[in-house]
N, CA, C and O atoms as CSV, one atom per row, in Angstrom:
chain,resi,resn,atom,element,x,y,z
A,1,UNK,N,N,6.943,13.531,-9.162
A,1,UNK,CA,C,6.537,12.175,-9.408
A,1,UNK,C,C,5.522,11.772,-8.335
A,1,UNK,O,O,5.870,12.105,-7.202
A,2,UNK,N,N,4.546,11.241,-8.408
A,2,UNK,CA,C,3.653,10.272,-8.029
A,2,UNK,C,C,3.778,9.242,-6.997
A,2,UNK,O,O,4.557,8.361,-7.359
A,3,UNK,N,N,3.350,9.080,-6.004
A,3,UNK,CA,C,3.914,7.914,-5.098
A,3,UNK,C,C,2.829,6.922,-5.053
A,3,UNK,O,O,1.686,7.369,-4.958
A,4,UNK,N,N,3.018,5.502,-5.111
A,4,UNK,CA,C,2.083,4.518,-5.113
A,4,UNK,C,C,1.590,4.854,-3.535
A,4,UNK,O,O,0.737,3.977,-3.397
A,5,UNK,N,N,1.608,5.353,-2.683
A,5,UNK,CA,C,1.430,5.639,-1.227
A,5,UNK,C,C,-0.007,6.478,-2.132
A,5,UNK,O,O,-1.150,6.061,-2.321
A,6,UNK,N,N,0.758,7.991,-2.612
A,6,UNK,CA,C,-0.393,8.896,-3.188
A,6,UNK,C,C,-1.942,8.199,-3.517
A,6,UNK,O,O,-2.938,8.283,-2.798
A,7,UNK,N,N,-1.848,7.673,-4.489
A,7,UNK,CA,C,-2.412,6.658,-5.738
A,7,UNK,C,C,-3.240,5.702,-4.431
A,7,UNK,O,O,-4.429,5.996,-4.305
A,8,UNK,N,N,-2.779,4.759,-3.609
A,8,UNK,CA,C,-3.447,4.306,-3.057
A,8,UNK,C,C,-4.211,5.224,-1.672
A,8,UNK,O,O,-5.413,5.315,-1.426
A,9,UNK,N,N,-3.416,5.638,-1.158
A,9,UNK,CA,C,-4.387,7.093,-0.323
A,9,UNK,C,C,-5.997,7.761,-1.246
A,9,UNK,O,O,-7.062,8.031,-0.691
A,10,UNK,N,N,-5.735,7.862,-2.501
A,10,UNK,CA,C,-6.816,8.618,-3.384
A,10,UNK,C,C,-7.863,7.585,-3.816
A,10,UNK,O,O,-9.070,7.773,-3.974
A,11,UNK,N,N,-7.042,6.268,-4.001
A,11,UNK,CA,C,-8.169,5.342,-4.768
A,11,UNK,C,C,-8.774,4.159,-3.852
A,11,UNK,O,O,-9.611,3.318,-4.178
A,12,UNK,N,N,-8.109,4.330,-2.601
A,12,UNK,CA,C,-8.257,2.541,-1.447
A,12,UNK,C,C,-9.640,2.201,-1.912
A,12,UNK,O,O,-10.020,1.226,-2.559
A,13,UNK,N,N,-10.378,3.334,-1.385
A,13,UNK,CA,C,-12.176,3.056,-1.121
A,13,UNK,C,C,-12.848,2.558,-2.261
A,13,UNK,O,O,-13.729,1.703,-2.352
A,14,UNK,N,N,-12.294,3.222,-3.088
A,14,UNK,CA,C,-12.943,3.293,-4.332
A,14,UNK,C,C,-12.470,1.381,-5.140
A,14,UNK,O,O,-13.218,0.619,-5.752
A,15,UNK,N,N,-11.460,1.261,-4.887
A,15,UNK,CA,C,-11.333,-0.412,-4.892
A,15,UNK,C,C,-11.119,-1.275,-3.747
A,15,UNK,O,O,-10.478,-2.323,-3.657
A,16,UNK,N,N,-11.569,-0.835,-3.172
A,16,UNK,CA,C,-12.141,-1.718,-1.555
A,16,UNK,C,C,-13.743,-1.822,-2.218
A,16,UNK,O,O,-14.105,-2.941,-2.585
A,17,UNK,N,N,-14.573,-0.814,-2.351
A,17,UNK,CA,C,-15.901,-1.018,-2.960
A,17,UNK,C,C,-16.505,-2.114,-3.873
A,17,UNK,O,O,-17.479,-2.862,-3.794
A,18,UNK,N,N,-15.147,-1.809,-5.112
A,18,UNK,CA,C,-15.299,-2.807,-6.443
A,18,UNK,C,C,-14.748,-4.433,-5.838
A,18,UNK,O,O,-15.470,-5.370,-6.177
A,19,UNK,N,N,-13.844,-4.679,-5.202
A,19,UNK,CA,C,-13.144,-5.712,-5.411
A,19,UNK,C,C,-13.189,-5.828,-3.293
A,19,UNK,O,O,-12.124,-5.941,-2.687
A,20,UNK,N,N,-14.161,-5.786,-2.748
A,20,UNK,CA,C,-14.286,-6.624,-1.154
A,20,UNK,C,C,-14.608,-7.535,-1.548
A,20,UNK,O,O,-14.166,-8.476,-0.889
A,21,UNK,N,N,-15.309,-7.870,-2.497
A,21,UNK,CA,C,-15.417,-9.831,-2.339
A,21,UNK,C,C,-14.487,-10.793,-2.967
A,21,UNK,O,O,-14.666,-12.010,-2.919
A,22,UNK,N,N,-13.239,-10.079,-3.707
A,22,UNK,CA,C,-12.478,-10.962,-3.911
A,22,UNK,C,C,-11.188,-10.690,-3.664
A,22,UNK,O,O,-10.262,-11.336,-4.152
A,23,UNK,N,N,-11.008,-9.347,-2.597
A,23,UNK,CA,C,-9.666,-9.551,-2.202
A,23,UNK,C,C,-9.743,-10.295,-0.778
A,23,UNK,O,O,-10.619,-10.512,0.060
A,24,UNK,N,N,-8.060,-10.639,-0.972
A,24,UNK,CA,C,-7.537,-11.633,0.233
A,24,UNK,C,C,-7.275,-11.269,1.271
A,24,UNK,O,O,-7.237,-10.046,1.405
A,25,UNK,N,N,-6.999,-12.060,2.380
A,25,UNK,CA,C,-6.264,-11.398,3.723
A,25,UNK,C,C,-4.977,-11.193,3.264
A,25,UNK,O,O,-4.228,-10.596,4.037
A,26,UNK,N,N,-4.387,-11.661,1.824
A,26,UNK,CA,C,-2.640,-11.685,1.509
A,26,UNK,C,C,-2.657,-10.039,1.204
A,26,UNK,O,O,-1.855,-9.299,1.774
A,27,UNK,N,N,-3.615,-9.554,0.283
A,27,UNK,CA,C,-4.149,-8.229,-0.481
A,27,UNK,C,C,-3.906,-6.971,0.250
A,27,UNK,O,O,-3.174,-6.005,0.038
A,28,UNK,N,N,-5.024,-7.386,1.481
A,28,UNK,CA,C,-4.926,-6.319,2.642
A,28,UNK,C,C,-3.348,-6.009,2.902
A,28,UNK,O,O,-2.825,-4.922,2.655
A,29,UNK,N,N,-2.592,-7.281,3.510
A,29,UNK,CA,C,-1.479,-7.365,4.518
A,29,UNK,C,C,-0.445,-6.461,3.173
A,29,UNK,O,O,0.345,-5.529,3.323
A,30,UNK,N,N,-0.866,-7.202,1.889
A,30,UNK,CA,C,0.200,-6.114,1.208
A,30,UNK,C,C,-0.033,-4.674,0.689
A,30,UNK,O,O,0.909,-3.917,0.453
A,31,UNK,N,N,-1.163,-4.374,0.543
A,31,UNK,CA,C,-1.500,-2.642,0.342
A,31,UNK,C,C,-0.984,-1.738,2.175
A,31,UNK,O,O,-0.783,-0.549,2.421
A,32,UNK,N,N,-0.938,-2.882,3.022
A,32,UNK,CA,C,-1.252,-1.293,4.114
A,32,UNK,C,C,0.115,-2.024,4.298
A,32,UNK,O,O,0.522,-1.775,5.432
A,33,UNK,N,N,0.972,-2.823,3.623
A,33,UNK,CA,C,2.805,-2.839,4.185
A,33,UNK,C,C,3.667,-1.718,2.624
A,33,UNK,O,O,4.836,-1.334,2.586
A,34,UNK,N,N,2.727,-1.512,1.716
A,34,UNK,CA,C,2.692,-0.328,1.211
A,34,UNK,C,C,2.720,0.579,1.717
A,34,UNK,O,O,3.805,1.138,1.878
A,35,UNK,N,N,1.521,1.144,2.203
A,35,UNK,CA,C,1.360,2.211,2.794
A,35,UNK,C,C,2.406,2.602,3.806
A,35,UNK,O,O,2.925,3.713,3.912
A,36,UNK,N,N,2.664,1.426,4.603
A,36,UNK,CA,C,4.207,2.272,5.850
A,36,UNK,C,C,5.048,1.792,5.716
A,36,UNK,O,O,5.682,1.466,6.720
A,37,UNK,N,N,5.595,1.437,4.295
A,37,UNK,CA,C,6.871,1.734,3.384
A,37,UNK,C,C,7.878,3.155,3.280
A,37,UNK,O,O,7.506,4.137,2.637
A,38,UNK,N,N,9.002,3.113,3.899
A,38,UNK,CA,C,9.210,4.096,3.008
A,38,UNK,C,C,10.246,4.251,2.762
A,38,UNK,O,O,10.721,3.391,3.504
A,39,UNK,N,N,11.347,4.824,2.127
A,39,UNK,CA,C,12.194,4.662,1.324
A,39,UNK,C,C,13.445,5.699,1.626
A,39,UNK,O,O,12.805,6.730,1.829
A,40,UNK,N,N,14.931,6.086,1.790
A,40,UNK,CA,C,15.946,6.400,2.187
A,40,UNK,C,C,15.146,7.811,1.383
A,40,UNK,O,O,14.554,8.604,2.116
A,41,UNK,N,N,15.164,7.987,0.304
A,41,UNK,CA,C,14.761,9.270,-0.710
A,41,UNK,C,C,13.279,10.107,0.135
A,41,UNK,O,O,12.863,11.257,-0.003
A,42,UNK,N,N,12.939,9.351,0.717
A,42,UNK,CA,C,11.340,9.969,1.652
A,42,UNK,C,C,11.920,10.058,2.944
A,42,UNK,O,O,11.210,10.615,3.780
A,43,UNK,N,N,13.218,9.581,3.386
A,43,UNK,CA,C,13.378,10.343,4.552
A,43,UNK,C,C,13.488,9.208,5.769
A,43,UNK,O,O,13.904,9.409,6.910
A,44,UNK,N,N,13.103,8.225,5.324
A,44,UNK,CA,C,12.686,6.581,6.227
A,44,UNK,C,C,13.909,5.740,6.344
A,44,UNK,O,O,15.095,6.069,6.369
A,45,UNK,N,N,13.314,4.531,6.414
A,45,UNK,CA,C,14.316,3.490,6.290
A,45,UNK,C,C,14.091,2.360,5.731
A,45,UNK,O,O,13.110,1.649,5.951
A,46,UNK,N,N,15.300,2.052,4.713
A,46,UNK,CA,C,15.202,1.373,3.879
A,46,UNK,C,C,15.303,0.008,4.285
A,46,UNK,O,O,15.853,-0.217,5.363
A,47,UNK,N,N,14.841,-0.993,3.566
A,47,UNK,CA,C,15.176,-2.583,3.991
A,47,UNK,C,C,13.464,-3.398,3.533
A,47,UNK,O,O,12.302,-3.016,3.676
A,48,UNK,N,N,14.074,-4.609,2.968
A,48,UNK,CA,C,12.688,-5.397,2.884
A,48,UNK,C,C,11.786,-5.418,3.600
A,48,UNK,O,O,11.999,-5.174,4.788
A,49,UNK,N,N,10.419,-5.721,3.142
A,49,UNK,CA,C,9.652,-5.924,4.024
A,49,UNK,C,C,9.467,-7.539,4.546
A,49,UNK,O,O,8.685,-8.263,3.929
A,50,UNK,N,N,10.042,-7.935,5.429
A,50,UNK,CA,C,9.623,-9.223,5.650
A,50,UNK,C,C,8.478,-9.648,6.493
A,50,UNK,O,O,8.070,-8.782,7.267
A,51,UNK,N,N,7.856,-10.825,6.511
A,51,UNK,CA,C,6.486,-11.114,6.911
A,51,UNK,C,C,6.623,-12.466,8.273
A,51,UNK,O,O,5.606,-12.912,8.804
């Protein structure tokens, strides 16, 4: 299976390119609290992300 981690690792640039003028500072803060997500099954630790 596929990890949205994967998916955004392969595609960031490529929609950072299309969409810098209309993403948010909210956008950013939530793709890269994606990115160092990770999950009991990946080996990490689990728990919300709070802000």
């Amino acid at each position: 299976m596929i990890s949205l981690v994967a998916i955004l690792e392969r595609y960031e640039k490529d929609f950072h390119k299309k969409y810098a003028v209309k993403l948010l500072p909210g956008h950013l803060k939530a793709i890269s609290a994606i990115k160092r997500c990770r999950t009991a099954l990946s080996g990490g630790v689990t728990g919300m992300i709070v802000s």
